[in-house]
DRENVEXVO-546126 format. One record per residue (C-alpha): x, y, z. Coordinates in steps of 0.2 Angstrom, whole numbers, always signed. Example, Ala and Ser with C-alpha at 12.3 -4.5 7.8 and 13.67 -1.06 7.14 Angstrom:
<node <+62; -22; +39>>
<node <+68; -5; +36>>
This chain:
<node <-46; +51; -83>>
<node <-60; +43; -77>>
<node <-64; +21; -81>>
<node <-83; +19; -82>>
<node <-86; +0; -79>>
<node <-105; -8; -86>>
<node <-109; -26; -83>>
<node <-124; -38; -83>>
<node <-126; -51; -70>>
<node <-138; -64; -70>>
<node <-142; -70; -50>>
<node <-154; -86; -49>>
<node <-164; -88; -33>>
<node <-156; -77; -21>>
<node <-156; -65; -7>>
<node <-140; -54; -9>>
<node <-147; -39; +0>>
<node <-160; -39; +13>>
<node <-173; -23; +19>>
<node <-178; -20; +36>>
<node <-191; -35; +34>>
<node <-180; -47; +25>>
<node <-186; -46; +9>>
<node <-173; -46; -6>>
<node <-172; -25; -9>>
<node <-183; -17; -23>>
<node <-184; -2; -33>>
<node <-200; +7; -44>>
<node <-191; +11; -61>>
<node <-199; +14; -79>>
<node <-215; +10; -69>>
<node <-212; -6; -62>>
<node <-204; -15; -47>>
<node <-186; -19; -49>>
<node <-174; -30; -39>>
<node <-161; -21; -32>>
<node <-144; -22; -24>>
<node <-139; -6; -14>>
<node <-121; +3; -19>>
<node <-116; +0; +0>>
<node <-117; -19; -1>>
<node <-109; -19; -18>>
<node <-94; -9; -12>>
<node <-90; -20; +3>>
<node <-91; -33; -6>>
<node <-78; -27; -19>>
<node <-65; -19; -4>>
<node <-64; -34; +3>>
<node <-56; -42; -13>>
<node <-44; -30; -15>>
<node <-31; -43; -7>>
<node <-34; -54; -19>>
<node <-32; -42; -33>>
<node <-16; -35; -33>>
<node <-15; -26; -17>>
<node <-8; -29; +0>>
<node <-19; -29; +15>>
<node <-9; -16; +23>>
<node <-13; -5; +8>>
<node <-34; -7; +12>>
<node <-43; +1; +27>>
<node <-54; -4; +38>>
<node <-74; +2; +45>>
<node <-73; +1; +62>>
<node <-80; +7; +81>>
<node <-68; -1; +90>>
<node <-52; +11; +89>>
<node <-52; +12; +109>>
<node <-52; -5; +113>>
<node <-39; -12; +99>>
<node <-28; +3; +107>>
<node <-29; -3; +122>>
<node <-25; -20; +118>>
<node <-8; -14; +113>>
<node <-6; -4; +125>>
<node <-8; -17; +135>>
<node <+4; -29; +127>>
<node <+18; -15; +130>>
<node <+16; -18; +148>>
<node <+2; -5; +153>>
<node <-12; -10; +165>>
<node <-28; -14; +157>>
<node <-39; -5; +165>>
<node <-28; +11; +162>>
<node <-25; +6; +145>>
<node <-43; +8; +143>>
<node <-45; +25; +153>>
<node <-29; +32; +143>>
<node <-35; +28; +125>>
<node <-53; +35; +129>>
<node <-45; +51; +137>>
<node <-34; +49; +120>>
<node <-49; +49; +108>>
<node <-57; +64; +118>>
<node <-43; +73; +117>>
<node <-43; +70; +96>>
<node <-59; +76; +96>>
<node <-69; +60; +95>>
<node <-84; +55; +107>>
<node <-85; +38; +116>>
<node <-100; +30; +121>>
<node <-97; +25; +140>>
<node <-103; +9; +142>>
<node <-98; +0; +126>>
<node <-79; +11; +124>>
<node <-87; +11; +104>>
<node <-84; +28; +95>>
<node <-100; +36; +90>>
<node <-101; +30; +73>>
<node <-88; +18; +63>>
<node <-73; +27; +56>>
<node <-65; +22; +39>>
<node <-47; +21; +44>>
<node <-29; +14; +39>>
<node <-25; +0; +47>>
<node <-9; +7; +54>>
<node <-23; +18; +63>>
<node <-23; +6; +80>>
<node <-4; +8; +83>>
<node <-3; +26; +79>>
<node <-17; +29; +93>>
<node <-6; +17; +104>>
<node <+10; +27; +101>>
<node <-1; +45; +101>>
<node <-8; +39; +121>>
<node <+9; +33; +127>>
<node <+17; +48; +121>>
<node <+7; +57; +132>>
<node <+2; +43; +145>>
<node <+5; +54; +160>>
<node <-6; +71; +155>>
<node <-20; +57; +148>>
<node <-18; +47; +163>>
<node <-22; +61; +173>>
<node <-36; +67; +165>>
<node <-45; +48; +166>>
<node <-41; +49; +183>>
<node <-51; +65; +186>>
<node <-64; +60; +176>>
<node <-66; +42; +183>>
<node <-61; +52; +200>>
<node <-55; +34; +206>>
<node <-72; +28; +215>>
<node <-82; +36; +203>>
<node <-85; +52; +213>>
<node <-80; +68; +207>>
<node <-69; +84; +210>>
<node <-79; +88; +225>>
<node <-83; +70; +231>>
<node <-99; +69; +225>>
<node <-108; +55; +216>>
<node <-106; +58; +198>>
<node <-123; +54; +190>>
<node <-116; +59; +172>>
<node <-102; +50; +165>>
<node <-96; +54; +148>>
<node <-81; +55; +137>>
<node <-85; +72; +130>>
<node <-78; +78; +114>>
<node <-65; +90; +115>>
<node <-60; +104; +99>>
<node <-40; +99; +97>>
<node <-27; +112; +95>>
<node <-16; +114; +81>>
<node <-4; +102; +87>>
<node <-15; +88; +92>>
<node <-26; +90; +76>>
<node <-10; +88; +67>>
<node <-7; +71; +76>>
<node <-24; +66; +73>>
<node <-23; +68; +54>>
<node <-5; +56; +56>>
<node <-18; +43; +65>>
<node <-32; +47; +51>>
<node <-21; +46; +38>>
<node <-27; +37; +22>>
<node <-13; +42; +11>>
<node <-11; +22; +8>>
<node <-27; +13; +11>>
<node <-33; +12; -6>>
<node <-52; +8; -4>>
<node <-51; +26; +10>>
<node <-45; +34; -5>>
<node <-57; +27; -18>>
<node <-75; +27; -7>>
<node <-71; +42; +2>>
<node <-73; +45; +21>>
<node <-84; +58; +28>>
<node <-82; +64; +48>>
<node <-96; +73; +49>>
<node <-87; +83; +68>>
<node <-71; +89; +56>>
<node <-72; +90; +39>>
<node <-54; +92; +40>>
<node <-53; +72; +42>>
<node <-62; +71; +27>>
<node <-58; +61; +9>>
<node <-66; +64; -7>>
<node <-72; +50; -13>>
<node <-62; +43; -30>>
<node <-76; +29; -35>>
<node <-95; +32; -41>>
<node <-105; +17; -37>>
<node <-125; +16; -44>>
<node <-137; +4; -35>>
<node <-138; -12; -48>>
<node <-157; -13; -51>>
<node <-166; -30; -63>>
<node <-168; -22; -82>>
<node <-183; -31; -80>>
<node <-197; -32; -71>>
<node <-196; -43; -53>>
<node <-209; -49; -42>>
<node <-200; -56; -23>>
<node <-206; -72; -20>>
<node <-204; -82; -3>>
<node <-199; -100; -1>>
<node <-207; -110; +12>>
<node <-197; -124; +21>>
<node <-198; -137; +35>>
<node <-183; -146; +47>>
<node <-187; -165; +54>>
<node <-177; -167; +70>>
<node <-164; -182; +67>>
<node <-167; -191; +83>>
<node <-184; -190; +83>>
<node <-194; -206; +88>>
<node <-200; -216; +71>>
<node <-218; -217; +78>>
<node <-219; -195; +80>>
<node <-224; -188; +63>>
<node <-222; -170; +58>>
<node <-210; -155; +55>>
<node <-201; -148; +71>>
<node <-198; -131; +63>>
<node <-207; -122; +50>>
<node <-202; -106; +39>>
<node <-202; -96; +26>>
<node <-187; -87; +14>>
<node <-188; -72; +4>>
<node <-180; -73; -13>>
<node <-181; -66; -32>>
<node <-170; -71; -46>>
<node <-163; -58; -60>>
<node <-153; -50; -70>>
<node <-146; -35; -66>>
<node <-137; -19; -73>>
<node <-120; -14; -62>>
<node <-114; +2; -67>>
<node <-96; +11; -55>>
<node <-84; +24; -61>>
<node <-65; +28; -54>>
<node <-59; +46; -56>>
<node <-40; +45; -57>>
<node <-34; +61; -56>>
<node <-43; +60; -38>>
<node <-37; +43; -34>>
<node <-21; +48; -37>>
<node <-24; +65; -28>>
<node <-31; +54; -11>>
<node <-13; +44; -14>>
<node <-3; +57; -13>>
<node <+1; +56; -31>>
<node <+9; +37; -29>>
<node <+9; +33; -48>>
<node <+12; +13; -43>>
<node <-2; +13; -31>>
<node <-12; +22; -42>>
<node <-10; +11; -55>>
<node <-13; -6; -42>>
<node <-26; +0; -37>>
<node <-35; +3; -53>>
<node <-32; -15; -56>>
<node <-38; -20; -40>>
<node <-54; -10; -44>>
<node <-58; -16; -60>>
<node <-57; -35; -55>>
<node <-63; -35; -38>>
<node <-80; -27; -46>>
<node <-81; -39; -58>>
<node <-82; -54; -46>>
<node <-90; -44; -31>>
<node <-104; -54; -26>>
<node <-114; -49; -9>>
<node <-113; -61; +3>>
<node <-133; -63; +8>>
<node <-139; -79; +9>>
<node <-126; -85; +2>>
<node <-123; -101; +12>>
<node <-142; -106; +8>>
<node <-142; -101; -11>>
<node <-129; -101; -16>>
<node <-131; -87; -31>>
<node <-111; -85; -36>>
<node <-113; -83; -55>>
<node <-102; -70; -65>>
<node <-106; -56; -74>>
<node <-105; -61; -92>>
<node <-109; -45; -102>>
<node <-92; -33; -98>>
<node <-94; -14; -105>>
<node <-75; -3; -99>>
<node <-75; +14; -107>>
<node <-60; +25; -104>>
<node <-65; +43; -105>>
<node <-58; +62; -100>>
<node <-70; +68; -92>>
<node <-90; +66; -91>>
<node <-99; +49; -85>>
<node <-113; +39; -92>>
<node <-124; +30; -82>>
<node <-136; +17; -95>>
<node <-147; +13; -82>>
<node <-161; +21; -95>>
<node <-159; +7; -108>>
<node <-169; -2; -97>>
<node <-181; +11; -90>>
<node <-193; +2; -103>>
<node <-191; -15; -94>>
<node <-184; -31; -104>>
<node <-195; -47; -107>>
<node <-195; -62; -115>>
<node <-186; -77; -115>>
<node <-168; -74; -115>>
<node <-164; -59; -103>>
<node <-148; -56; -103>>
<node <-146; -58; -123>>
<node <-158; -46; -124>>
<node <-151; -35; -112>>
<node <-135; -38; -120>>
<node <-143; -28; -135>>
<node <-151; -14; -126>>
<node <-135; -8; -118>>
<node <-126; -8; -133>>
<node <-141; +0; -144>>
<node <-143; +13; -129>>
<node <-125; +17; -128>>
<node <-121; +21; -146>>
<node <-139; +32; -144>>
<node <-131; +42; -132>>
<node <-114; +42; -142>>
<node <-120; +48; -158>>
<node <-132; +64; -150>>
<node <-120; +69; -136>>
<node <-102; +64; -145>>
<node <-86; +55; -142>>
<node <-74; +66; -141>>
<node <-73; +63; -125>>
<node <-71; +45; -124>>
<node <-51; +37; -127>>
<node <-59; +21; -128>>
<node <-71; +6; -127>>
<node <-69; -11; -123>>
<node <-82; -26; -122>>
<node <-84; -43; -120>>
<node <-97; -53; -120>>
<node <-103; -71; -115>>
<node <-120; -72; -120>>
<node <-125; -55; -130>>
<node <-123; -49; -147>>
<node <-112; -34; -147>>
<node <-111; -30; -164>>
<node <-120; -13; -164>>
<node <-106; -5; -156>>
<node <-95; +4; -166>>
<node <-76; +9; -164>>
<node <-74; -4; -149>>
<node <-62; -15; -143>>
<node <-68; -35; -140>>
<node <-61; -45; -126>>
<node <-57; -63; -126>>
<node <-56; -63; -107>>
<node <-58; -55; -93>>
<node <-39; -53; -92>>
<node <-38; -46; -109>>
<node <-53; -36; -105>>
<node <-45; -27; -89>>
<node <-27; -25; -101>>
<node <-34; -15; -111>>
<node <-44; -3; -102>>
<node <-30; +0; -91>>
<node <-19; +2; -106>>
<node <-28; +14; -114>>
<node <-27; +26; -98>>
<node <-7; +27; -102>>
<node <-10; +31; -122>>
């Protein structure tokens, strides 16, 4: 079973997703430049509103290069020295197969984990405190020397390819049997595929279904105490910005959701809730304090289907103008939709549910119409029981 959420969003001046130069993201589509918010940016911006959707923190994961040091703090708290604490949990990690950069104790690239992940590393390095001890101790060789006293000019936690029994206990501290947004978004350990997660959730880039020119604001700053005779700004700038309306399109697999679970109906189910509403009021945080773009989306598209997904990014590959975007836009997304339908079939699909604040939805057919966005999530989520 697999939920295919649409939705129209209207932005005003904003910058909710910055290139390497600042500038609001862009794409070339249907021959134009479009505004664009990158799938990485919206996905963050949904996980971290799991919380608030139905889910407990401990049930979310978290990105994260800082595996050694939060061990160590542990560690640390349970009556270890620190600095031993340190040496212990990087022996740890090597030992797991993970390599350390030396000088900031940060893993080589940030690893989606539980959040149980921290403890079960603690328990893992006092478990074997002695043998990892040992092997720090050799490494560091106490003043930094090595095994035959001399200067060691390289320094490096190297990885190490774990045995059966310690890759065992390093799928327990990888675990992502509970961490829901692990489960959905998938996790790739590019050293051991074995560590790896299938990701449960599709989410496409949301591009403008019109065409979008960035445009920069330029601004000035007077400094409070300055004397009334001095004239002048004391601090000159510019801010890039664009304003549009964009198409959002995500999908959830549940069969592989509930596969990643560990076939947890109850979580399964919570988490599809979660989903559904934390990507209706995800909102990337760029800019934010300065612009302030928190609009809603207000045209809502839920389609419950067995297999198959539809993208309808191409109802805008010819770009919308005019007056009133998102009514407009409204209409192409339904139009295209039923297009699609009537040539490739239904069969497929269980169900279709809309709502809408500002669009005409009337040339869908065989559809279910929301009243809200609570009605709207009820019904899509009902619909994957019947």
């Amino acid at each position: 079973m697999i939920i295919e959420l649409h939705l129209l969003q209207s932005f005003p001046v904003s910058n909710l997703n910055r290139d390497d130069v600042g500038q609001p993201k862009t794409a070339t589509f249907g021959g134009c430049t479009r505004a664009r918010i990158s799938s990485q940016s919206l996905k963050r911006a949904a996980r971290l509103l799991f919380d608030q959707h139905g889910l407990d923190t401990a049930e979310t994961g978290v990105r994260t290069k800082r595996l050694l040091t939060e061990a160590a703090k542990v560690l640390a708290e349970r009556g270890k020295h620190s600095d031993d604490a340190v040496a212990v949990a990087e022996a740890g990690l090597a030992a797991l197969g993970f390599g350390i950069d030396k000088n900031t104790k940060l893993t080589e690239y940030l690893l989606f984990v539980g959040r149980q992940a921290v403890e079960l590393l603690a328990d893992f390095c006092a478990e074997n405190w002695d043998a990892l001890l040992a092997t720090a101790n050799k490494k560091r060789g106490k003043k930094g020397e090595t095994e035959d006293g001399e200067k060691s000019t390289k320094d490096k936690a190297k990885k190490a390819k774990p045995d059966k029994v310690t890759e065992e206990k390093a799928k327990r501290i990888l675990d992502a049997r509970r961490a829901v947004d692990v489960a959905m978004f998938g996790r790739m350990i590019a050293d051991n595929k074995d560590f790896n997660v299938d990701a449960a959730s599709q989410v496409a880039h949301a591009i403008s279904t019109h065409a979008v020119a960035n445009e920069f604001d330029y601004y000035t700053a007077v400094d409070d105490l300055k004397p009334d005779d001095e004239s002048g700004a004391d601090m000159i700038g510019t801010v890039d910005f664009n304003a549009a309306c964009y198409y959002r399109y995500a999908n959830l697999n549940l069969a592989q959701l509930a596969a990643n679970l560990d076939g947890d109906l109850d979580l399964v189910t919570r988490g599809a809730r979660a989903w559904l509403s934390a990507f209706v009021h995800a909102v990337p945080g760029g800019k934010q304090n300065s612009m302030a773009a928190l609009t809603l989306p207000e045209t809502l598209l839920g389609v419950v289907r067995e297999r198959g997904a539809w993208n309808l990014a191409n109802a805008f590959l010819r770009p919308v103008t005019g007056s009133d975007l998102m009514a407009t836009s409204t209409a192409r997304l339904a139009e295209h939709f039923e297009r699609i339908r009537g040539f490739y079939g239904d069969s497929q699909i269980r169900s279709v549910t809309a709502a809408s604040l500002a669009g005409d939805l009337s040339s869908l057919d065989n559809v279910d119409v929301a009243s809200n966005l609570d009605d709207f999530i009820a019904r899509v989520l009902a619909s994957t029981k019947a």
